[in-house]
N, C-alpha and C positions, 0 to 999 in steps of 0.2 A: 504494500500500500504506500501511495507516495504521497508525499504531505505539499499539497499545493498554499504558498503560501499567495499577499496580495501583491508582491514583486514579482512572482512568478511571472515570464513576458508573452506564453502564451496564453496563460490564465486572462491576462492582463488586454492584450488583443482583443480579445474575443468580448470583454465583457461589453454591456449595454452600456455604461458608463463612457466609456471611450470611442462607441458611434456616437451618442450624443454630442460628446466634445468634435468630433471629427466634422460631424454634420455643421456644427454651430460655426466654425474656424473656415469649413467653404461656405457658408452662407455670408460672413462677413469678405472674407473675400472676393466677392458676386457686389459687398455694396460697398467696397472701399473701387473696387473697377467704377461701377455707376457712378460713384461721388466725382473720381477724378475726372469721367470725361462729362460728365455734367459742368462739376467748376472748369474744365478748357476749354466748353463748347458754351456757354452760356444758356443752356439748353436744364430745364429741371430733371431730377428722375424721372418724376411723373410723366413728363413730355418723351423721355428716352426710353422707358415702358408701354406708354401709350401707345391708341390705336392709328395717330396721325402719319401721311406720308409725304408731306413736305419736303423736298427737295437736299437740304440741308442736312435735315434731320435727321432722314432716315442714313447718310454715311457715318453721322455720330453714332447713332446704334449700330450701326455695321461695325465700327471701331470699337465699341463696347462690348458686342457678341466675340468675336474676333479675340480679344484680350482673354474675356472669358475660358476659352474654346485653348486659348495656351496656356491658360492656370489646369487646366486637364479634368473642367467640367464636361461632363458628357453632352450631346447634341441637344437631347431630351430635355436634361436638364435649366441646360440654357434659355431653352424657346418657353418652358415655366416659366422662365423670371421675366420676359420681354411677351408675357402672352401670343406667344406664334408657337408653328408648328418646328419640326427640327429641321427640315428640309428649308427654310426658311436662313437657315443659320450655316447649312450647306453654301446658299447662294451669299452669305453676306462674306464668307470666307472667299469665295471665287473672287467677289467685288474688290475688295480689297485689295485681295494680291494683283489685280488687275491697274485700282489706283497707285500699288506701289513699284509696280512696272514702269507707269503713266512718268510717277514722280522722277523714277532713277532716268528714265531718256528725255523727258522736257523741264526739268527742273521744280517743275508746279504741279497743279493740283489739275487735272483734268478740268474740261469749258464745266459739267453737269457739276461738280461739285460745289458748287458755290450759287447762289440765287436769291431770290427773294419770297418769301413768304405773302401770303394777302393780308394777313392783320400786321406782321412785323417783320422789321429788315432784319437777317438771319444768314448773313452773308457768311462765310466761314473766313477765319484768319488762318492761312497756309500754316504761318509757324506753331501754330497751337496744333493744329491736326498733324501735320507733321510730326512733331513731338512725341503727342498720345500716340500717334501709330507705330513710330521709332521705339517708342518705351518698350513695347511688349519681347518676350526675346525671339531674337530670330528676327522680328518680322522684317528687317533694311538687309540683310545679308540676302 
């Protein structure tokens, strides 16, 4: 008979205790991502969860998903937190790597990236998006 004590590490793995903690540490993680490209995009959470698809806005959430998606949430996951599907999150990954293609051969942000909204102007600042997108790893190599 072996004496499982509470340092034991497979004891310790497995208990309830330590999914909850696990759960909790990528949930904050999911809203320290939203914080940041909310405060660089001027854009709320609510707005980069929401159902809107305004020009602008939806590359911030595509930057957001995107971040998400290299912190090593699942698809499924992801598209919970931004109420879409996961196929949804498929395509904002393609987008991306597409604008970050765009960036390395013309120096800027593709003509669609940037625009105007009907109730407000929501132009995007290249170096801010730049930034958040450069942040994640990997994504400028």
């Amino acid at each position: 008979m072996t004496d499982k004590t509470v340092f034991d590490e497979n004891v310790w793995a497995r208990s309830p205790a330590t999914q909850v903690f696990a759960a909790l540490r990528r949930d904050g993680m999911k809203a320290n991502i939203l914080k940041e490209v909310s405060e660089a995009s001027g854009f709320s959470i609510a707005d980069l969860v929401g159902p809107s698809r305004a020009q602008p806005l939806t590359l911030w959430r595509q930057i957001a998903m995107v971040r998400c998606c290299e912190v090593g949430f699942s698809l499924t996951s992801i598209g919970h937190t931004f109420n879409r599907d996961h196929t949804t999150i498929i395509c904002a990954k393609r987008r991306i790597a597409e604008v970050l293609a765009y960036l390395q051969e013309h120096g800027s942000l593709p003509p669609y990236c940037s625009g105007k909204s009907s109730r407000k102007d929501y132009g995007l600042a290249e170096t801010k998006a730049v930034r958040v997108m450069s942040a994640g790893t990997g994504m400028m190599q």
